[in-house]
Structure formats: structure tokens, C-alpha cells
N, C-alpha and C positions, 0 to 999 in steps of 0.2 A: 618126200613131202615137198609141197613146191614152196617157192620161196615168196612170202609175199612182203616187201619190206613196208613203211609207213611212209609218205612222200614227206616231202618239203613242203613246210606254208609255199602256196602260189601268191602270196601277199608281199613279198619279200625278198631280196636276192639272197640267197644262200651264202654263207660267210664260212668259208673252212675252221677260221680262229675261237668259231663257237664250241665248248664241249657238251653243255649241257641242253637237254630237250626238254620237254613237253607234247604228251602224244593225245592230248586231251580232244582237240577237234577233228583227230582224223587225220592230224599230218603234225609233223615236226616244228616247234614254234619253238623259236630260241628260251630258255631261263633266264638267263642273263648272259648280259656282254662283257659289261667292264668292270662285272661286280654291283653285290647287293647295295653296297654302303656306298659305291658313287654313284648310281642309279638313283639310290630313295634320295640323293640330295637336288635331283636335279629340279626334281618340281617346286624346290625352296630357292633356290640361287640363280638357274639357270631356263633348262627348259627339257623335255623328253618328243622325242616319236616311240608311239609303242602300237605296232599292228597285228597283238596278240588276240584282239575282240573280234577277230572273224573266223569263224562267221556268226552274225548274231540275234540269229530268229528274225530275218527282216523280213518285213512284208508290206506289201502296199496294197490299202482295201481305195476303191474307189466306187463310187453309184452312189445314186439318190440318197440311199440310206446309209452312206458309212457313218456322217455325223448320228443318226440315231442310236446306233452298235455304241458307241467313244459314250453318247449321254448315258445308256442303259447301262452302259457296263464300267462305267467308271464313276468313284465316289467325288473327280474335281467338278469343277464350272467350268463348263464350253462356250458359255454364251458370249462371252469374245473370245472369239480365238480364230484371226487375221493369218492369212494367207503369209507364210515366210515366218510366221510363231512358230513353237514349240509348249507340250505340258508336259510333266510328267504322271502319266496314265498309268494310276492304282487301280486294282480290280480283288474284289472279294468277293467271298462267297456266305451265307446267310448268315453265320458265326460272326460275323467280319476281317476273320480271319484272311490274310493276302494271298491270294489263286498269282497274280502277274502283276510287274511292275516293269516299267523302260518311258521310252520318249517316244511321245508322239508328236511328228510335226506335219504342220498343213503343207501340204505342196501345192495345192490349187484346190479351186472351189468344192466341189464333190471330191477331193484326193488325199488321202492320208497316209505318211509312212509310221510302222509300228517298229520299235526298237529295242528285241530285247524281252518281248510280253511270252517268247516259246509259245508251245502248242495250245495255250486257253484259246488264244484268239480262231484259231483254227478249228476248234471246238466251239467259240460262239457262232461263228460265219455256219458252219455245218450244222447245225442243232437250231438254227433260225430259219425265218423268212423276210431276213432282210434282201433290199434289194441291191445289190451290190455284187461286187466280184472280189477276190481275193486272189492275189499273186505272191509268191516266196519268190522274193528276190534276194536270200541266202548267196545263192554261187553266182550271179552276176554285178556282185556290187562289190567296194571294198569301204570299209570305214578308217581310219586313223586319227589319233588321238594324239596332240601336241600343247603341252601342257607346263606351265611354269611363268617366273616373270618377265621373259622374255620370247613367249610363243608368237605375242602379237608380232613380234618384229620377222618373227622369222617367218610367218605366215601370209607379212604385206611385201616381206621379200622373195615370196614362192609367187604369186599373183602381179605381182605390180601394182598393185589397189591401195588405194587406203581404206582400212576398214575399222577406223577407230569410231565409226558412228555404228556400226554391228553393237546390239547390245546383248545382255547374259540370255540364253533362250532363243537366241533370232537365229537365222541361214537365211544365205542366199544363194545364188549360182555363182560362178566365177568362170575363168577360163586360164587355161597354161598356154603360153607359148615355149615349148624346149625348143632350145638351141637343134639340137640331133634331128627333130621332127618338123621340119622345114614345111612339110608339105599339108598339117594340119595342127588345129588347136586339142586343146585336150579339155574338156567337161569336165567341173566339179563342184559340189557346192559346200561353202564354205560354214559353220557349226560353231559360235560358242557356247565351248559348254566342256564339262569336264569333271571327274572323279577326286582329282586333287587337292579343291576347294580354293586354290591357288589359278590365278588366269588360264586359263586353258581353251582352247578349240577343237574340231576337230574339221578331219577334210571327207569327204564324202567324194564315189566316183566308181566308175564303171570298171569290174576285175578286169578287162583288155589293156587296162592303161595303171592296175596298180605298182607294179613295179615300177614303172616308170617314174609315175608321181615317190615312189615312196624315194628312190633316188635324187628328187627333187627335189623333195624337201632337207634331206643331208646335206643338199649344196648350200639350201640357201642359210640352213644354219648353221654352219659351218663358224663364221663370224658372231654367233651368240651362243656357243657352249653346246649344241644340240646332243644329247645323248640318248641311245636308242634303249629302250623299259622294255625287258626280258618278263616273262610271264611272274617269278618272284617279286617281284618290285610292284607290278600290278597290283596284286594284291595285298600287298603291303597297304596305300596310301587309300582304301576305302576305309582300315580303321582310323590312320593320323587323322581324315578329312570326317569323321563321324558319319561316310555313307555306309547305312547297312545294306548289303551285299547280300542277293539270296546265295543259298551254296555257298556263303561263306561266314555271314553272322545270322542268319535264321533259315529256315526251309519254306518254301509256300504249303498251303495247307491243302495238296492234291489229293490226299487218303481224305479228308473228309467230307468230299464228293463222289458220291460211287460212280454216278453217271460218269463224270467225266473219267474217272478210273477204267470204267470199259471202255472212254472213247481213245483212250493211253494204249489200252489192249489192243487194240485194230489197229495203230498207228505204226507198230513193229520200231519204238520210241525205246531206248537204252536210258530207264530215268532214275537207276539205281544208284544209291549214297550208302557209303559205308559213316557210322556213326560212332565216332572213337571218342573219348571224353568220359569224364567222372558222370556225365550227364545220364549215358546209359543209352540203351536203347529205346526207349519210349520216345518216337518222334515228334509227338507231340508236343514234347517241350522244346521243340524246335519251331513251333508256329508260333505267330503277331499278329497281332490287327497296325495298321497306321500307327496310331497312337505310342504304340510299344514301339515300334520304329523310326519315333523322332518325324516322321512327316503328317501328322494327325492336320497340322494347320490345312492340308491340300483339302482335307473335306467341305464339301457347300451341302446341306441339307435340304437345299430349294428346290432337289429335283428327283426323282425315286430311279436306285438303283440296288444291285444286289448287294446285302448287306445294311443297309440303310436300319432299319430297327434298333438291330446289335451295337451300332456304332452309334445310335444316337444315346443306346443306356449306358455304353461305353463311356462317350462326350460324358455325362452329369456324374459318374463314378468313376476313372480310371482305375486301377491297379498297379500299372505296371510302367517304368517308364526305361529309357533308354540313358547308361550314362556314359563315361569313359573310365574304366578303371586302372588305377598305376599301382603295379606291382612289385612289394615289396623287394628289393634289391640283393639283401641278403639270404631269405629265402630263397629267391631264384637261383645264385651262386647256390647254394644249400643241395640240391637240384643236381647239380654238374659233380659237383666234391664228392656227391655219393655216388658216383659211379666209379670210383676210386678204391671203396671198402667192399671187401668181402663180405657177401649178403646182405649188404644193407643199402643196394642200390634203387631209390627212385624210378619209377616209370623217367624214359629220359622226353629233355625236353627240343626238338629242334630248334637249331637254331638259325633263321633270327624270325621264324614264324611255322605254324603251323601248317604241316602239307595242305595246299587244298586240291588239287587236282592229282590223279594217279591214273593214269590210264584214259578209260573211256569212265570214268567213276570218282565224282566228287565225293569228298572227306570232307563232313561238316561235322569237324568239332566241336563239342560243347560241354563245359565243365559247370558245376554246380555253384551258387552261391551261396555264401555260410553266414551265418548270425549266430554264434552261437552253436547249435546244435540242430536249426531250424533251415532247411533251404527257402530262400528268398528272390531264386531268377536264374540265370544263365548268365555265362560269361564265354564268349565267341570271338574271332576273330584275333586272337593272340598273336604280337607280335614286337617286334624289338627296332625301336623307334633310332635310328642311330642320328637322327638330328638332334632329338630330344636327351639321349643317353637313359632311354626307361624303357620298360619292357612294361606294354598297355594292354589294355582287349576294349571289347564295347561290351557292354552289362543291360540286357534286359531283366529289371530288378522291380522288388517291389516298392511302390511308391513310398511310405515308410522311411523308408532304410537308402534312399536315391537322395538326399542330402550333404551337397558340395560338403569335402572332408572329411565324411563318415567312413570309420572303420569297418569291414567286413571281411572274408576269408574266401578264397577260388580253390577248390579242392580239387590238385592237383591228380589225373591219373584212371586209368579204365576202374573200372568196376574189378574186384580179383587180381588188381594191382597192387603194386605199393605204393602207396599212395601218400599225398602230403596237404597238408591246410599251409596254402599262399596266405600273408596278409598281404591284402591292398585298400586303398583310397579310392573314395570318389572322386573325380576328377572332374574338369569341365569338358565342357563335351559342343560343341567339335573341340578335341584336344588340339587341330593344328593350328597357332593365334599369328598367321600371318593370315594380310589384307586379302579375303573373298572376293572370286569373280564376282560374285551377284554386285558387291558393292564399287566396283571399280568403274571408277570412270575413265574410261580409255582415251576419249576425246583430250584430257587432262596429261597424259601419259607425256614425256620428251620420249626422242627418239630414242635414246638409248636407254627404256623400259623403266 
């Protein structure tokens, strides 16, 4: 049989001192470097590079009508939105349930780049008569993400720029001068914005020059803590930071579009999830609208798009809201101990989060919520906060029972398990309570962060 092995991220230099992989995109992307527990600290203390997110459904529509595609198919307002902006672009379908979500920024007049929206958009471009073109610039771009309280520094010392007037949402272009590259500048453009909730950017730039930049930026943070975020760590700090994370705290709702289901079929698209959790298999209780996702405020009603109905009965009634839940400490030991005792061992629980990636196939677990004897939501995203010393999740739950403090139970374990009732709290949500980019005034910032 021949041999075919999995390459190496080309985002990346190869690092022999690495053990552990991830074979999720198609190539070998480090898990971690220096470790889970000095990794998740870096976006609270210091600062991370992590070039795990590529490659990440990018595309760029550009013609006449891409702004009409963004108005139609998105629940935000467009009607400002300035050349060198960013929004973040929800897309639902009649339910109001979330089809796609990522960032969209203007690049120029008729030019938009999409980030992160997978095959919808590719589905709405093909399935219309808009006027416009569409390009997957996937395998010719690199993204990176540098995030923490001191990314600004390390970022105005990759550039030479001051860029403490960039505000949360903005990019611009930039330029590298490397030392080694005498004979040319290097293109990039510079992103704040970030998963950590904690100051963050990111660097934008052509795959010919990612390695390069990505060594460029180890230099320049070198002098402020710079730690490189293995694919564990990633994942980790969408729950600290309250962002829900499709494929990791809920699933888009692509089963209840058939259309688009056969435009899936033709695509030769690998968009299979394995679904382990007390939750079961019913994916359905895996889909959101906004509202359940904590971004409900993104909707503007002043303009018809898909979904619009449902989300407006939604708006006057919700159900269900978004919380952070903290998990009883002794139970969870409770957890470990039993796998100690002969037969009376627990479904086990990894530690310090739940797999999400395995292969070429996401594992979106989801465990049940209890009241009693009544289920009341889902609980996703489970993980072991080791700045906080808690082991959390995110809770789409019923409004009811979503009352800071309130007791309730995460029912540990598959379905024909052994299974266990967690108690946990409501919790605040975003659980991490250090200062938010959105809120940061950079201009204010001393140099040393």
C-alpha cells in the first residue's frame, strides 16, 4: 500500500520538540508547545501567536452586487460600513436558526473579504443572480492571531508603526521590512480583533511569505512573553471569553435546509460530526438562533433578510438564553476517583477540555441540562479553566432557570453510559472579567502594555 503520510502546516516552521498533532485541516498543526496550562495563561498575562485557523473558508466576493449578497443574507446593518471596517456577519435560515457566521471586512468599494462563513456563501453566490464574482482565497492567504495584554507591543514591533489609533474591528495594510529580505518589503494587513476577549489582533498576508512573517513575529515578541497557542489552547479560550464557537458549543442548522444539503452533496464537502454527550444524538439540539448565542443585539430589523419573521417572534418571546456554567468541584473529582473502583467507573472525563477535533471530523459535544428531572438546554464547550481553577462549559438554557446563581445539574456521560448528575451554577457570562478589547483604549495604553 503506498504510503501517504499528512504534511506539515505550510503556515509554520516545523519544530522537532513538538509531540503532539492535530490532523484536522489536512496537515499536521502543532496541540501544543509549552503546554496547556502555560498557553491558556498567556492571553491573561502576556500574549500568544497561534496559526492553527488556517485555513479558514476565506473568500473574497467582489461586483456590483456583493453589498446586496452581505444586506440579503445577513441579519446585521450595513449601512455604515466604511472601507477598512469589519462586522460580524450572521446568516440564518427561515427558522432563524444560524446557517454561517465569521467576519466580514470591506477592502474596498465593491470588495469584501468573508471569514470563516464555509460553504453557505458559496451556496448563496451559486443559487443567485447576483452580480459579482467569487474567489476562495483558502490556499493563498495566511491569517494569525496574537492576542493578549501585550500583543499591541509586539505587533508595533513586527511593523514599526504605531497603531494605537487601529480601533476593535478596524485593519489596515501594513508593510514588513526583514532584515534577511533586503531586496523586498513583505504585504500585510494588520486586524484587531480576537477570540480571547483580551486585546488581540491579528496579521493577515500572502501563504509566500507566511513562514516568514510567522518567524517575525517570535522575534519581535521575544521581549514581551510571546507564546505560541497549539490547537488545545485554541479552543479552550472561546469558552473563558463567552464566544460560542460553531463545531464547538453549537452546530449550524445545515439539516434543515434540503436545498442546501444537496448543494453539500455536489460539493464532495467531508461535513461529518460525531456527537458524543448525554445530549444524544438528535442534532437538533445542537442548533441556535443569535439570541441563544449571546449575539442577538447584531440584529437590525429595518431591512428583510433570511430569517427575519422567526427572529422577530423570537425578539418579543425568547426561550432560551446563553450562560456560563461552573462546575461543581467535587463531583468532577467524583469523576476521576471512579475510575479507581471496580465497576463503578464514570464515562471518563478528559482532561482539561473536551476533544474537539479528531481526524478530518468534529466532536461536538453536548450534555444535557437538569432541573430536576426536566431537561432545560444544553451544556457545550466544557473545559478546565486553569487561570480561574474551575472547570466551566457555556449553557444554552431555558430562560427560566438562566438566573446568575441558580442551581442546576449537566448530566454527565453518552447515552448507555454510566453516567453522573454534575451540580453547577450559573455563572456570569463572559466568565473571563479581565479588561475587553472592544473596551480598550489603546491610544491610553504606556508602552509597556
Amino acid at each position: 500500500m503506498k504510503n501517504n503520510p499528512i504534511p506539515h502546516s505550510p503556515y509554520m516552521p516545523f519544530d522537532p520538540a513538538v509531540e503532539l498533532y492535530s490532523s484536522s485541516y489536512g496537515h499536521l498543526t502543532p496541540w501544543e508547545f509549552s503546554g496547556w496550562k502555560n498557553e491558556s495563561m498567556s492571553w491573561k498575562t502576556g500574549c500568544y501567536l497561534h496559526a492553527g485557523l488556517n485555513p479558514n473558508f476565506r473568500k473574497r466576493i467582489k461586483g456590483p452586487d456583493a453589498m446586496r449578497l452581505i444586506q440579503d443574507a445577513c441579519i446585521n446593518d450595513f449601512t455604515r460600513f466604511s472601507i477598512g471596517a469589519s462586522k460580524h456577519g450572521v446568516m440564518c435560515n427561515e427558522l432563524g436558526n444560524t446557517m454561517a457566521e465569521g467576519m466580514i471586512l470591506r477592502i474596498a468599494e465593491d470588495e469584501f473579504e468573508f471569514i470563516g462563513h464555509g460553504p453557505y456563501v458559496d451556496y448563496l453566490v451559486e443559487s443567485s443572480s447576483y452580480r459579482l464574482k467569487s474567489q476562495d482565497v483558502d490556499s493563498d492567504t495566511f491569517l494569525f492571531q496574537i492576542a493578549g495584554p501585550r500583543s499591541l507591543e509586539v505587533v508595533e514591533a513586527l511593523t514599526g508603526e504605531n497603531l494605537r489609533d487601529l480601533e476593535f474591528l478596524w485593519h489596515r495594510p501594513s508593510r514588513l521590512r526583514i532584515a534577511e529580505l533586503s531586496d523586498r518589503t513583505i504585504d500585510i494587513r494588520v486586524y484587531r480583533l480576537g477570540v480571547s476577549r483580551t486585546l488581540a489582533y491579528e496579521v493577515h498576508g500572502d501563504i509566500r511569505d507566511a513562514q516568514t512573517v510567522y518567524k517575525a513575529i517570535m522575534k519581535a515578541g521575544e521581549d514581551f512573553g510571546i507564546e505560541r497557542l497549539g490547537m488545545q489552547g485554541y479552543g479552550l479560550n472561546h469558552t473563558e471569553g463567552g464566544f460560542a464557537q460553531s463545531f464547538i458549543h453549537y452546530l449550524h442548522a445545515w439539516t434543515e435546509d434540503d436545498v442546501f444539503m444537496n448543494f453539500l452533496s455536489h460539493q464532495s464537502m467531508n461535513n461529518s460530526s460525531r456527537l458524543p454527550g448525554s445530549a444524544g444524538q438528535d442534532i437538533s439540539k445542537r442548533y441556535a438562533n443569535p439570541y441563544e448565542l449571546g449575539i442577538g443585539h447584531l440584529i437590525t430589523f429595518d431591512h428583510s433578510f433570511r430569517g427575519r419573521e422567526a427572529l422577530e417572534c423570537i425578539a418579543r418571546n425568547p426561550k432560551r438564553k446563553i450562560v456560563t456554567l461552573e462546575w461543581d468541584r467535587n463531583d468532577v473529582i467524583e469523576i476521576y476517583a471512579s475510575q479507581f473502583r471496580d465497576g463503578a467507573d464514570i464515562q471518563f472525563m478528559d482532561f482539561a477540555a473536551n476533544p474537539i477535533w479528531q481526524g478530518y471530523m468534529s466532536l461536538n459535544f453536548a450534555d444535557d441540562i437538569l432541573s430536576g428531572d426536566k431537561i432545560i438546554g444544553i451544556s457545550s464547550g466544557r473545559m478546565f479553566s486553569y487561570y480561574y481553577k474551575k472547570m466551566i462549559s457555556l449553557g444554552i438554557m431555558d430562560i427560566d432557570h438562566a438566573n446568575l446563581g441558580e442551581s442546576v445539574e449537566v448530566l454527565w456521560g453518552d447515552p448507555g453510559s454510566r453516567q453522573k448528575r454534575i451540580r453547577a451554577v450559573v455563572s456570569r457570562f463572559p466568565y473571563i472579567d479581565l479588561p475587553f478589547n472592544r473596551n480598550i483604549d489603546t491610544s491610553r495604553l504606556s508602552s509597556a502594555g
